[in-house]
C-alpha positions as CSV (number, residue, x, y, z in Angstrom):
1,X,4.7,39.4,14.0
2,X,7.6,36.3,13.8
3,X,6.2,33.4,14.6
4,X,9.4,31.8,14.6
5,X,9.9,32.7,17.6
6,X,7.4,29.4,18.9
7,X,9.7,26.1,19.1
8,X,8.4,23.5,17.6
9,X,7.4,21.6,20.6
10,X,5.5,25.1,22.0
11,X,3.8,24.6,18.4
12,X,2.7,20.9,19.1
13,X,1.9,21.1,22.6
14,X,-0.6,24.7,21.4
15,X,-2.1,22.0,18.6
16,X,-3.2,19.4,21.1
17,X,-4.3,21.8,23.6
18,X,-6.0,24.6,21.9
19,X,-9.3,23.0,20.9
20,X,-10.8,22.1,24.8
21,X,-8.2,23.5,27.5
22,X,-9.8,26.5,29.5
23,X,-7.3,29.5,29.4
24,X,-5.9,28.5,32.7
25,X,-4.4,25.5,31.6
26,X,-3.5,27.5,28.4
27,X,-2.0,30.1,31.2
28,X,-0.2,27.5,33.0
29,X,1.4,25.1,29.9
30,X,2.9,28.4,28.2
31,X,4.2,30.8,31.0
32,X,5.1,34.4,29.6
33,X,3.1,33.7,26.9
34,X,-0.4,35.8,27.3
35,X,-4.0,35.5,25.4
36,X,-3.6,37.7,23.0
37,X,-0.2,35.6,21.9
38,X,-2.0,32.6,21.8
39,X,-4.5,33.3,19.7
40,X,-2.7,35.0,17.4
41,X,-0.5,32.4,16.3
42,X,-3.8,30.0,16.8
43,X,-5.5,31.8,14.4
44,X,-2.6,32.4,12.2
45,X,-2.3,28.4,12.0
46,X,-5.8,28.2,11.6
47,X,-6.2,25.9,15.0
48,X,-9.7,25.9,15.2
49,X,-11.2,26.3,19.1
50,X,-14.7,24.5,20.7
51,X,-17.0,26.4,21.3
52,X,-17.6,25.4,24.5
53,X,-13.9,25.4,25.8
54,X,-14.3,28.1,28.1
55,X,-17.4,27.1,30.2
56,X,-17.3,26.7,33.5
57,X,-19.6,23.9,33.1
58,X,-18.2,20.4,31.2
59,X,-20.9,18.1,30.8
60,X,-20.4,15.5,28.7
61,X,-22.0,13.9,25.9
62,X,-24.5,10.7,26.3
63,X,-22.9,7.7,24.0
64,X,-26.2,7.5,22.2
65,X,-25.7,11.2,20.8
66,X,-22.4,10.5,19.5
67,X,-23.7,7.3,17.9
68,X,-26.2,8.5,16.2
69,X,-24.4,11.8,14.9
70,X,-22.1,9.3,13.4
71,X,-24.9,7.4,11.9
72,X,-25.9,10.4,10.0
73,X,-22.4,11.4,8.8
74,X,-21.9,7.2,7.8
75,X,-25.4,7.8,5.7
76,X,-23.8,11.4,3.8
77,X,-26.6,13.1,6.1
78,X,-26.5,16.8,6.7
79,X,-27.4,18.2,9.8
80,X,-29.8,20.7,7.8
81,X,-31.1,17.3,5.9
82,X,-31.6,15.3,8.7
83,X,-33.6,17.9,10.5
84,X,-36.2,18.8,7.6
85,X,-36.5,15.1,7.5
86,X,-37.8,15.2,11.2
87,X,-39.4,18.6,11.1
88,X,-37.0,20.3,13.6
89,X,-34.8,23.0,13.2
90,X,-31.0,22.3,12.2
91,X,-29.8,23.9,15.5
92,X,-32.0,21.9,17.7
93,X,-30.3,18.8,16.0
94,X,-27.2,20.8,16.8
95,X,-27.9,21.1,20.0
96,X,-29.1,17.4,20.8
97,X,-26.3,15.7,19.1
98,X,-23.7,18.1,20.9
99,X,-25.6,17.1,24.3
100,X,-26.1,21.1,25.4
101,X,-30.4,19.7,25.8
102,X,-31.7,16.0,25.2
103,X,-34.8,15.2,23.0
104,X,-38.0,14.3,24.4
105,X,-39.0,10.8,23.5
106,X,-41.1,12.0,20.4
107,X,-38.2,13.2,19.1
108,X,-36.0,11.1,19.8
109,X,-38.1,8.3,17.9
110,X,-38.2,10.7,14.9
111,X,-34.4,10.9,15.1
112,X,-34.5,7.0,15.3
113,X,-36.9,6.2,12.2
114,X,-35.4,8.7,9.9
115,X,-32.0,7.3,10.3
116,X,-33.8,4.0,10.2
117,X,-32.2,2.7,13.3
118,X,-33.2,1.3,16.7
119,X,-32.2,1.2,20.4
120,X,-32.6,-1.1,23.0
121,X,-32.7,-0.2,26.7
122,X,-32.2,-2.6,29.5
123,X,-34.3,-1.4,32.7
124,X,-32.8,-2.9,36.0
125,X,-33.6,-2.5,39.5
126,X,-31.3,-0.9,41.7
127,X,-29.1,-2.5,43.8
């Protein structure tokens, strides 16, 4: 296989959209070029994919999640440490900090006083 055969701005542009574009937009930013090509020279430059670049479904992640995931990597945290710490599985933290299910409340405030930190939440009535 020549991979030389990808210019360099087919390279750059496969770089930035690899990790989240669905395979249409994959489709549509390299015409004549088909799945198979582009993940071979993905995976032969080791471009690394999300996992959930394909669903249907985007939801995105509450601010809160991403704040405290970069809590625990600021505090040397694993994901596996963090979780014994609360008594929860490491793939239920996964899942929580990667907003695919949100914690109950319990858990939540486990989350909170193992990474000793708070939250405040401001409760307004609707306009």
């Amino acid at each position: 296989m020549d991979y030389k055969l990808w210019s360099q701005s087919e390279q750059t542009r496969l770089r930035q959209l690899w990790p989240a574009a669905s395979w249409e937009e994959l489709e549509k930013a390299f015409p004549g070029r088909g799945r198979a090509s582009l993940g071979r020279y993905a995976r032969f430059r080791e471009i690394k994919r999300n996992r959930n670049a394909n669903t249907k479904h985007k939801h995105e992640i509450d601010p809160i999640f991403i704040e405290l995931r970069r809590i625990r990597e600021f505090r040397g945290l694993t994901r596996k440490e963090l979780a014994r710490s609360i008594g929860e599985y490491e793939t239920q933290l996964a899942r929580w900090e990667n907003g695919q299910v949100c914690p109950r409340f319990k858990h939540l405030r486990k989350w909170l006083l193992a990474l000793n930190c708070d939250i405040r939440i401001n409760v307004r009535k609707a306009k």
